[in-house]
N, CA and C atoms as a LAMMPS dump frame, in Angstrom:
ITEM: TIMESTEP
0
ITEM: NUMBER OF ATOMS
513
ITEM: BOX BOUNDS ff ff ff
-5.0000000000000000e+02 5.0000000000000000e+02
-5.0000000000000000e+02 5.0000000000000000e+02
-5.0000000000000000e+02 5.0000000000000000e+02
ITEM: ATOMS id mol type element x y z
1 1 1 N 0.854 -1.174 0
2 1 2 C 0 0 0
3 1 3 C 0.892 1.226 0
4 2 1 N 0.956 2.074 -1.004
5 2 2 C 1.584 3.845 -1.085
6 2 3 C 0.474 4.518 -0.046
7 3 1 N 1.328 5.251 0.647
8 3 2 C 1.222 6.354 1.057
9 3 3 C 1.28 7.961 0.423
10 4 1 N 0.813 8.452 -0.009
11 4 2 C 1.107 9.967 -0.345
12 4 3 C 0.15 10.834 -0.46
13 5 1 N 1.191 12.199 0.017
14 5 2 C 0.38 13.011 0.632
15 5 3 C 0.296 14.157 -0.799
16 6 1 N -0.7 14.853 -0.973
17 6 2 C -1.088 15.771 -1.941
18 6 3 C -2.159 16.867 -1.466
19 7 1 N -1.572 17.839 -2.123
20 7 2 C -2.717 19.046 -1.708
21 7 3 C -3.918 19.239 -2.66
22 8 1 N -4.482 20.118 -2.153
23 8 2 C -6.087 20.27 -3.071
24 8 3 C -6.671 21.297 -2.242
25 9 1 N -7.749 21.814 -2.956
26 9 2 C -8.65 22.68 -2.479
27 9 3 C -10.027 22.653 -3.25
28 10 1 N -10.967 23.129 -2.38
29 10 2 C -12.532 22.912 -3.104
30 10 3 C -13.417 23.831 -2.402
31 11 1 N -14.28 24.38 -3.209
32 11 2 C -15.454 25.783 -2.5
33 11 3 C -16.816 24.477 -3.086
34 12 1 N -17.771 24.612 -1.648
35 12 2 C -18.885 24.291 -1.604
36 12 3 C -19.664 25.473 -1.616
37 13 1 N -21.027 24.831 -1.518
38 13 2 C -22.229 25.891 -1.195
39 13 3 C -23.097 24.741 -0.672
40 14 1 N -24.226 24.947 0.104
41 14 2 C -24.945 23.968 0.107
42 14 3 C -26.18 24.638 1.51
43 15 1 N -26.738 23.802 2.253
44 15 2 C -27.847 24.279 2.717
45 15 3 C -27.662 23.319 4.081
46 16 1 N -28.5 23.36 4.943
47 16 2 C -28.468 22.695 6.022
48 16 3 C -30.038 22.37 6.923
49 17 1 N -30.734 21.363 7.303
50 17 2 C -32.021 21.548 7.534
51 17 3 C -32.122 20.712 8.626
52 18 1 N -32.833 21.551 9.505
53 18 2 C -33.117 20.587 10.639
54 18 3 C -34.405 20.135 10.996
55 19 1 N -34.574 18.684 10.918
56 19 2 C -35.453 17.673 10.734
57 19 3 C -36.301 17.753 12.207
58 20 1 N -35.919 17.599 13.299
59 20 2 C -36.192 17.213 14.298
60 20 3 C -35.115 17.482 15.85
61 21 1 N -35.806 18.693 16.801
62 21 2 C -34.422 18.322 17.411
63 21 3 C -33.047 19.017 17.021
64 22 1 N -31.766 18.656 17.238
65 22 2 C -30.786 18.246 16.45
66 22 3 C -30.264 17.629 15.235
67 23 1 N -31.12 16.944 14.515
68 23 2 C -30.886 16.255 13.721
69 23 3 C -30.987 16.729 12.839
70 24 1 N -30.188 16.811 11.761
71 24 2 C -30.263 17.115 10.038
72 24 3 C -29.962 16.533 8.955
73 25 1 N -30.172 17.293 7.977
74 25 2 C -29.728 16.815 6.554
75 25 3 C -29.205 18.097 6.129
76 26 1 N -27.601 17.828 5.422
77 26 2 C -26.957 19.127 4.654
78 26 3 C -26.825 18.487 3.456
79 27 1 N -26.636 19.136 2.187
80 27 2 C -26.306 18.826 0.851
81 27 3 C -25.622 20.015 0.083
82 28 1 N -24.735 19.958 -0.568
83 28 2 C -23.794 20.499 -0.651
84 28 3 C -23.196 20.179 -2.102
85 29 1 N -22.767 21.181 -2.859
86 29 2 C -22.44 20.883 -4.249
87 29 3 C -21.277 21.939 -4.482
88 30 1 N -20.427 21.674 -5.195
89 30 2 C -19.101 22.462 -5.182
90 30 3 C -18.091 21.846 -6.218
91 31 1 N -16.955 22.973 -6.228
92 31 2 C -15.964 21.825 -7.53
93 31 3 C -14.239 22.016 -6.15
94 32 1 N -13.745 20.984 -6.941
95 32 2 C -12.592 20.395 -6.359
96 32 3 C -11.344 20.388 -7.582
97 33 1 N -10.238 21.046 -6.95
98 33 2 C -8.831 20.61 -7.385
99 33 3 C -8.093 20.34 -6.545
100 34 1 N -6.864 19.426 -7.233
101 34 2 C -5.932 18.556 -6.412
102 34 3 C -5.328 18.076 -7.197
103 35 1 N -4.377 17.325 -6.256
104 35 2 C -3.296 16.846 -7.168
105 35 3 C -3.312 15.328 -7.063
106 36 1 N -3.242 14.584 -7.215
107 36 2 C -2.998 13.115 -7.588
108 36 3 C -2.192 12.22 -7.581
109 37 1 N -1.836 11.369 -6.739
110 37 2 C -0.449 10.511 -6.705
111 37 3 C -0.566 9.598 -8.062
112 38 1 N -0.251 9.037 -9.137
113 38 2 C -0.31 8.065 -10.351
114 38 3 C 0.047 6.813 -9.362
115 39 1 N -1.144 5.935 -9.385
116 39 2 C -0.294 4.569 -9.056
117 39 3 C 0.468 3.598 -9.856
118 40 1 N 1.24 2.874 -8.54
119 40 2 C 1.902 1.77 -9.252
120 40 3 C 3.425 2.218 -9.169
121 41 1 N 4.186 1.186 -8.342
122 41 2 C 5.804 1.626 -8.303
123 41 3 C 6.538 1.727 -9.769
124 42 1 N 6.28 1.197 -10.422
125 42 2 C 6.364 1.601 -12.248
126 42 3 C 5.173 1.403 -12.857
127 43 1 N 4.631 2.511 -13.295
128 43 2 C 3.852 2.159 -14.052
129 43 3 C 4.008 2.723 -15.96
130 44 1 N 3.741 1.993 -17.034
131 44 2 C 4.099 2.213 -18.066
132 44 3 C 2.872 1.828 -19.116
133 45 1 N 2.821 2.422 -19.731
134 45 2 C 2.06 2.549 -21.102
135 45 3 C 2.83 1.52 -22.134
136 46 1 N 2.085 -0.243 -22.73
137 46 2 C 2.372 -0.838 -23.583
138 46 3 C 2.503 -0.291 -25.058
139 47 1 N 3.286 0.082 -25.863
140 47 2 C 2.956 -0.371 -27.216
141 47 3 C 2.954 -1.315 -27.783
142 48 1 N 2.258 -1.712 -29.437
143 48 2 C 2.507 -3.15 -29.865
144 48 3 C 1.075 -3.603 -29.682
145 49 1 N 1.526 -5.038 -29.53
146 49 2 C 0.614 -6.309 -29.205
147 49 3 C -0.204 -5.95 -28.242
148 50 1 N 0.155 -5.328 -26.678
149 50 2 C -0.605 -5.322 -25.747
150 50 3 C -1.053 -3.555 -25.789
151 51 1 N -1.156 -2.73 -27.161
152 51 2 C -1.18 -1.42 -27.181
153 51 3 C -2.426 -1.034 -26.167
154 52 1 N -2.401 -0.052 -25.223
155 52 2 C -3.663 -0.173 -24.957
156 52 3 C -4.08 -0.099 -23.391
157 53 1 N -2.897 -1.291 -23.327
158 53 2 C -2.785 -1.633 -21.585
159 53 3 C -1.993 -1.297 -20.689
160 54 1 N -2.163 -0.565 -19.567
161 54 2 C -1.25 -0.052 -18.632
162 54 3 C -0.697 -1.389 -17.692
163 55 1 N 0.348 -1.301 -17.237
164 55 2 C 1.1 -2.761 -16.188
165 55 3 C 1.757 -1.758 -15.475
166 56 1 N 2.007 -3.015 -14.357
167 56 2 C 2.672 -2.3 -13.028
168 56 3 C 3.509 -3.202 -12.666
169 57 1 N 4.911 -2.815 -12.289
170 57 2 C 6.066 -3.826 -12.072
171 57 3 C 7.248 -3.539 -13.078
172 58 1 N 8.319 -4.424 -13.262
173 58 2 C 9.386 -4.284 -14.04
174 58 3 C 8.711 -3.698 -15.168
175 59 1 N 9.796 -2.708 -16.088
176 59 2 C 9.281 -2.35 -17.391
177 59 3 C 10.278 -2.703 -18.358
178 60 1 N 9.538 -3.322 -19.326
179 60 2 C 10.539 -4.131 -20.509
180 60 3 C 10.759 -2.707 -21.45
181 61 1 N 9.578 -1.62 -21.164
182 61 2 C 9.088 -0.751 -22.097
183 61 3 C 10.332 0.781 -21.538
184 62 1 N 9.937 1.574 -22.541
185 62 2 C 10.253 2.615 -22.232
186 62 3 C 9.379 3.506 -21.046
187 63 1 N 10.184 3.639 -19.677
188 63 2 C 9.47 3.999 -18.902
189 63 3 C 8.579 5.396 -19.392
190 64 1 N 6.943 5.117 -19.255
191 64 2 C 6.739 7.09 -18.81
192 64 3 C 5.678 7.231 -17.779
193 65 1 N 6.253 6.644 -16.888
194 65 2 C 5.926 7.474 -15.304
195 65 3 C 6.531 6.313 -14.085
196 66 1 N 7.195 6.901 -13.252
197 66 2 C 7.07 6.577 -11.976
198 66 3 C 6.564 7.171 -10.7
199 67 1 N 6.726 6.562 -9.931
200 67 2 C 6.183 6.859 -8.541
201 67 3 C 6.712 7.655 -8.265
202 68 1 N 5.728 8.945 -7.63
203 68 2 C 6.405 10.143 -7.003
204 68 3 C 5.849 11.08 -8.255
205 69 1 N 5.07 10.61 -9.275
206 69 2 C 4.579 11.516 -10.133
207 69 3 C 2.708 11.58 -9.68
208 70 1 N 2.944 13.242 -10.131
209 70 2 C 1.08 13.013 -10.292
210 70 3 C 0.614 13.504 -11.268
211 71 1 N -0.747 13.513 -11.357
212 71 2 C -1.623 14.042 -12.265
213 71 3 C -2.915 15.657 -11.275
214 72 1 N -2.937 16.5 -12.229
215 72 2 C -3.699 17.586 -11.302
216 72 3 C -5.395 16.892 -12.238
217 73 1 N -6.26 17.104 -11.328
218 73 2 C -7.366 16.991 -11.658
219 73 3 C -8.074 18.373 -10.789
220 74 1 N -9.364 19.329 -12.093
221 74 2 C -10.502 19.513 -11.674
222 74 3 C -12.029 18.514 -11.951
223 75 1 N -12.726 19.1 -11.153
224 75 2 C -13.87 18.442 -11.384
225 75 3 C -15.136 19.273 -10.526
226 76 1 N -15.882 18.26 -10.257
227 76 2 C -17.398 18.946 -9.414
228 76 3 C -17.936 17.762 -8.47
229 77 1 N -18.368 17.985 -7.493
230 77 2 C -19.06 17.442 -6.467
231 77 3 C -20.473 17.172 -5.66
232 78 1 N -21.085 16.937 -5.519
233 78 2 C -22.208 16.827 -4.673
234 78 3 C -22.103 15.807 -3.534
235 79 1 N -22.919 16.483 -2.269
236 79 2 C -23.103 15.163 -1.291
237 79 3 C -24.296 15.693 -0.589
238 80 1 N -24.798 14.821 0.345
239 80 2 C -25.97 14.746 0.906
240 80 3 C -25.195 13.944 2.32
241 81 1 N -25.348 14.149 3.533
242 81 2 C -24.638 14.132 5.085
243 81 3 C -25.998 14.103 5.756
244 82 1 N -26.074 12.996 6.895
245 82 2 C -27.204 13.357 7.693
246 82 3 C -26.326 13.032 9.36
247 83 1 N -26.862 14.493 9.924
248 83 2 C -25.766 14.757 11.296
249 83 3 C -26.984 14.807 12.239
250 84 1 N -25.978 14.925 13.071
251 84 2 C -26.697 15.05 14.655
252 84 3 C -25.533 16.36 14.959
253 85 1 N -26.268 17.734 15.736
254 85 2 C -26.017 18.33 16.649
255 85 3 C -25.893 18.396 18.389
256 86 1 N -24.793 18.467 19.255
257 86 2 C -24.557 18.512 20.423
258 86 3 C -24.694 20.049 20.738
259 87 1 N -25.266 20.263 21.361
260 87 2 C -25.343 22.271 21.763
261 87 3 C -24.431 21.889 23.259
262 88 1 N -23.245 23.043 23.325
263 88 2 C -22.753 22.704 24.306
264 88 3 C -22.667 24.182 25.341
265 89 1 N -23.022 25.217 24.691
266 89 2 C -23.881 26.449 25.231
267 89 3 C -24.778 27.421 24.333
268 90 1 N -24.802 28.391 24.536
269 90 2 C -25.591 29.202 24.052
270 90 3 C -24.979 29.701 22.693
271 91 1 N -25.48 28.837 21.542
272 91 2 C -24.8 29.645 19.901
273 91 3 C -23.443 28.73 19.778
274 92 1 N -23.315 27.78 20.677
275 92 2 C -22.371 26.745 20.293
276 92 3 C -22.432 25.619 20.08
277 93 1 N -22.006 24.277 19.364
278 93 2 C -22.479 22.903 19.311
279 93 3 C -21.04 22.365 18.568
280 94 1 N -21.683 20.937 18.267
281 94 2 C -20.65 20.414 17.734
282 94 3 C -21.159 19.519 16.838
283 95 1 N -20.829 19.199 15.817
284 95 2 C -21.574 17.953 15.217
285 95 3 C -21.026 17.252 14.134
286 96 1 N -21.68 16.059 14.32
287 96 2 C -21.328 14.552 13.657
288 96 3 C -22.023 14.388 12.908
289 97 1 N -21.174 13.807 11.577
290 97 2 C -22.072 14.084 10.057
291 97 3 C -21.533 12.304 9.421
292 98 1 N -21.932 12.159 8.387
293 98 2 C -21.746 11.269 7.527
294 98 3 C -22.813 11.117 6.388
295 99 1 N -22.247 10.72 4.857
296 99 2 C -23.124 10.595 3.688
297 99 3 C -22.074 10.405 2.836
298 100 1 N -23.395 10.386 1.618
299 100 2 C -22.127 9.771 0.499
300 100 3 C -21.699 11.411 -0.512
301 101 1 N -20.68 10.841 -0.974
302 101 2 C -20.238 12.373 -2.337
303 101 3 C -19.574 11.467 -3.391
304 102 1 N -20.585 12.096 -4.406
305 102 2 C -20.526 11.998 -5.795
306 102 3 C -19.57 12.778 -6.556
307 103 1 N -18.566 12.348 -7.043
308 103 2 C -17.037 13.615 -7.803
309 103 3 C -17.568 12.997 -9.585
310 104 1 N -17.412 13.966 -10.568
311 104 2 C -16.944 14.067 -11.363
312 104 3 C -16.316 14.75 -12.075
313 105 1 N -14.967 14.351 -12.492
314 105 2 C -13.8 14.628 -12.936
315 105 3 C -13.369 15.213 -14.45
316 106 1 N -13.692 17.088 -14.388
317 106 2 C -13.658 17.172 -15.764
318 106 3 C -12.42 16.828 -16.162
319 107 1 N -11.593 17.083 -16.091
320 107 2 C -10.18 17.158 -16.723
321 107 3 C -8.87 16.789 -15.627
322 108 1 N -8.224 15.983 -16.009
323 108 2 C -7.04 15.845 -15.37
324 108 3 C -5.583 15.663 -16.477
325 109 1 N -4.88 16.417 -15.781
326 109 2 C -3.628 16.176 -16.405
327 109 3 C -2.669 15.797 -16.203
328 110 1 N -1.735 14.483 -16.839
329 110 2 C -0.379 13.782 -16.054
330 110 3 C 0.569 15.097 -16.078
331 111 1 N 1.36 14.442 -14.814
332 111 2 C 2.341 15.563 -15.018
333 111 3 C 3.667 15.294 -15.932
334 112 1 N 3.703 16.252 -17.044
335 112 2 C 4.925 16.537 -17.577
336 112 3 C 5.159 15.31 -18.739
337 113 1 N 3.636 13.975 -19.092
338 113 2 C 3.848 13.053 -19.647
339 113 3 C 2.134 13.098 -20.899
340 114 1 N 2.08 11.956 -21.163
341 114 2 C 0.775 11.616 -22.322
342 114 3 C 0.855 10.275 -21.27
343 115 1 N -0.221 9.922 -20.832
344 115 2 C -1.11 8.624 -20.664
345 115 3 C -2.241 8.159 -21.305
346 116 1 N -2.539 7.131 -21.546
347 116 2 C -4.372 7.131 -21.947
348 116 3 C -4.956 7.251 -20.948
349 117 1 N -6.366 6.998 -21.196
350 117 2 C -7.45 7.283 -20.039
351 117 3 C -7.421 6.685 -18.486
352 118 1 N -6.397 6.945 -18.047
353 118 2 C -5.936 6.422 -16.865
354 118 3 C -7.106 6.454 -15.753
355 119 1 N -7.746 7.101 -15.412
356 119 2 C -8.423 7.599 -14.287
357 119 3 C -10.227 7.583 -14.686
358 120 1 N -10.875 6.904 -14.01
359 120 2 C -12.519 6.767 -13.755
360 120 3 C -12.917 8.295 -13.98
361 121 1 N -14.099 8.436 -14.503
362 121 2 C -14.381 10.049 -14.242
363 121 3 C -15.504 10.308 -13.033
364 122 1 N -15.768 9.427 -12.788
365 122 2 C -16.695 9.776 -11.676
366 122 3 C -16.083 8.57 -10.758
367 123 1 N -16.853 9.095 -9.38
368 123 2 C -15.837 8.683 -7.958
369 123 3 C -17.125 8.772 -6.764
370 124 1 N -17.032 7.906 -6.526
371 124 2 C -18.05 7.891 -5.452
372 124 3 C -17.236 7.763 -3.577
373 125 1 N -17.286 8.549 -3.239
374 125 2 C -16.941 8.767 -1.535
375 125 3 C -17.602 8.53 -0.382
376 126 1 N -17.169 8.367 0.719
377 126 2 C -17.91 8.681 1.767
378 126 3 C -17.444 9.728 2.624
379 127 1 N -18.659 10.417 3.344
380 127 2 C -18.094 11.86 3.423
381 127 3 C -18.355 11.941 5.217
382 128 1 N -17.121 11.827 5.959
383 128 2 C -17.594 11.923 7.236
384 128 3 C -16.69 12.729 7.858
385 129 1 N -17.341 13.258 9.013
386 129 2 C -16.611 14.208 10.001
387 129 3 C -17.096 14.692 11.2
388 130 1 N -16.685 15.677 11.783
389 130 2 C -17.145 16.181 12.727
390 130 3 C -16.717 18.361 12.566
391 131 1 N -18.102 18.828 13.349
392 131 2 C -17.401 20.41 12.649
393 131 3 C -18.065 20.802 13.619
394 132 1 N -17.405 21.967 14.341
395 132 2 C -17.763 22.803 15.696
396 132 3 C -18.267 24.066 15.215
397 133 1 N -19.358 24.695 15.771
398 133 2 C -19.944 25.825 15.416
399 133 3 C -19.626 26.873 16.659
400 134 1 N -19.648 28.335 16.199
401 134 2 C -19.978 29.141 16.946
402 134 3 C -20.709 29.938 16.663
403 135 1 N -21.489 31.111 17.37
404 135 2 C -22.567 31.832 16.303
405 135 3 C -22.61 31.139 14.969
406 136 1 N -22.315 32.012 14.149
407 136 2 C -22.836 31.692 12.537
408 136 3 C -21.298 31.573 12.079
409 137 1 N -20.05 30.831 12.361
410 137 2 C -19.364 30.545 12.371
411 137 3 C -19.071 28.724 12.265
412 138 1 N -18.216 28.41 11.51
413 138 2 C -18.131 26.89 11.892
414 138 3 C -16.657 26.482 10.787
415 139 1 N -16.465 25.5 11.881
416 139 2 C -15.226 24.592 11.306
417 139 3 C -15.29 23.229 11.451
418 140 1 N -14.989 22.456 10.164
419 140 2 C -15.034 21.296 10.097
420 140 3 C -13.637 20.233 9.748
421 141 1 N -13.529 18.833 10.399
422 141 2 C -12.545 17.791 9.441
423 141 3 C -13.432 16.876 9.039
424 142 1 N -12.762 16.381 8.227
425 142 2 C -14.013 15.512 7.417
426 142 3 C -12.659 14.29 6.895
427 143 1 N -13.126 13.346 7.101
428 143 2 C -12.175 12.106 5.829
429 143 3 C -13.229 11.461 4.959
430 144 1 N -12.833 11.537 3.692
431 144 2 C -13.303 10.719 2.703
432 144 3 C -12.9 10.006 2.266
433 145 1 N -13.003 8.417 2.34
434 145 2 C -12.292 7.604 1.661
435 145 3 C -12.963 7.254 0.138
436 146 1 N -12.194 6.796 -0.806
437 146 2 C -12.833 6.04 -1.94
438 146 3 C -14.214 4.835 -1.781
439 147 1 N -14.893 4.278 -2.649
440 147 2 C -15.805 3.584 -2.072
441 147 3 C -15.676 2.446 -3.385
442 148 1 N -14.944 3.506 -4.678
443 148 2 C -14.463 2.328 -5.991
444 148 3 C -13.507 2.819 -5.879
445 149 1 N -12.822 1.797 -7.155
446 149 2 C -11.495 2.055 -7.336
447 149 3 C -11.17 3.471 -8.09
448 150 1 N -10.554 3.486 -8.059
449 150 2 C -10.106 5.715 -9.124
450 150 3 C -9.863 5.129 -10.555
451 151 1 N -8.673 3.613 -10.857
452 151 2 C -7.971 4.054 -12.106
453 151 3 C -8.627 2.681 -12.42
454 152 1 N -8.901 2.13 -13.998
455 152 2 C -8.87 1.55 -14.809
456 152 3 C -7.365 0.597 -15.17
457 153 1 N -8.089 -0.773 -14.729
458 153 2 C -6.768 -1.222 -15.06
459 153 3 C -5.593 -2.139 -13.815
460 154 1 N -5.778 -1.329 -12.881
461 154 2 C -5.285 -1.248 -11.627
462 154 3 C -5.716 -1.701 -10.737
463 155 1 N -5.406 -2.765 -9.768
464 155 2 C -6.344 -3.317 -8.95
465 155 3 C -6.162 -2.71 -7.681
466 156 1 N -7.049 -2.176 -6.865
467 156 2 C -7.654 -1.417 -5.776
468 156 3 C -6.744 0.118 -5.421
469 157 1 N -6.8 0.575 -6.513
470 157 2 C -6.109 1.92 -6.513
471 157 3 C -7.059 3.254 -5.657
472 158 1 N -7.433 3.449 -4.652
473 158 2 C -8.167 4.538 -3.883
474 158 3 C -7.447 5.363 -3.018
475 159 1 N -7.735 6.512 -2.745
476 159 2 C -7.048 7.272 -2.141
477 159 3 C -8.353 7.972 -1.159
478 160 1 N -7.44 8.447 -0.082
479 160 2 C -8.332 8.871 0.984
480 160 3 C -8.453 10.305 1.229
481 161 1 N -9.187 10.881 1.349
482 161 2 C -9.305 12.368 1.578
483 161 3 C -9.069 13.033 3.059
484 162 1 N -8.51 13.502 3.624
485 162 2 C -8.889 14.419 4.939
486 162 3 C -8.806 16.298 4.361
487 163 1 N -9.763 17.041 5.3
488 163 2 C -9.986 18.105 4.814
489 163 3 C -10.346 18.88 6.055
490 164 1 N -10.346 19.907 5.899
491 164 2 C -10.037 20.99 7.002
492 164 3 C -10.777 22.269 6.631
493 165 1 N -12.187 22.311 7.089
494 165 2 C -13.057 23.769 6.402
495 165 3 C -13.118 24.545 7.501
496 166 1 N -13.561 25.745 6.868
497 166 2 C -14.294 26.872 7.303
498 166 3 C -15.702 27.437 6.671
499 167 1 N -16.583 27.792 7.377
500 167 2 C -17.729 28.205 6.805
501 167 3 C -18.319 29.086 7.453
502 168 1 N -19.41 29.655 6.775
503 168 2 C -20.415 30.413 7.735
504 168 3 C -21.775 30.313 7.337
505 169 1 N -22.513 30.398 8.017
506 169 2 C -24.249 30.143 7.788
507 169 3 C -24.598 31.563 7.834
508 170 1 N -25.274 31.84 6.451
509 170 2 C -25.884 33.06 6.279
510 170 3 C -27.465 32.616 7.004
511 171 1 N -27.482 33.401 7.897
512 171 2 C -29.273 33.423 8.484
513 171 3 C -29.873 34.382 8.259
């Protein structure tokens, strides 16, 4: 299993409704960039006989990419989270969320190389966290892991998200 770490950034918008109580539903739609680790400790593009097909392992071929390379991707997002609120005084709380997020991936680009269609365009997540409010103030972490695989080709290639917001609730 690789480890690597990559940056990104993404602006939501979305809404927040409370059902009952504490309890809600938020949904949320926004676009995302980032950067991308390429898997596979070698990975190489066949020509020939096997034209077509990406492999991972020794390369008989002319290498074009190794590990430690990425690809930048934008794209767009949606999710739907159903939380519970803790009020822990007056205009303060804390709360625990989870749901799924839907990514699709307009454009990504290898870095500094040509690949074929390396990468899924849509990505399905799970979107969980916890985010502390104050007045109309709030901060959240959230981890998203993969729920399919990202690349074509590649067997269980996913990468995990952690994220670090800020927001505010217009009332």
């Amino acid at each position: 299993m690789k480890k690597d770490g990559t940056l990104g950034f993404g602006l939501d918008i979305g809404g927040k409704h409370f059902l009952r109580n504490h309890l809600y539903i938020e949904e949320a739609v926004g676009f995302v960039f980032s950067k991308l680790p390429l898997p596979g400790r070698y990975l190489y593009y066949a020509s020939g006989a096997t034209s077509g097909e990406i492999f991972e392992g020794p390369n008989p071929y002319n290498v074009m990419a190794q590990s430690g390379r990425y690809s930048l991707e934008a794209g767009a997002k949606i999710n739907a989270v159903a939380g519970i609120s803790f009020p822990i005084k007056n205009k303060m709380s804390i709360d625990l969320f989870a749901g799924p997020e839907l990514r699709y991936i307009f454009n990504y680009k290898p870095d500094g190389y040509e690949l074929p269609d390396l990468f899924r365009k849509t990505n399905l997540k799970v979107r969980t966290g916890v985010g502390f409010n104050f007045n109309n103030l709030n901060v959240i972490l959230t981890v998203n892991p993969d729920l399919l695989d990202r690349a074509k080709g590649i067997k269980r290639y996913r990468t995990i998200q952690f994220g670090l917001g800020v927001g505010y609730n217009f009332r």
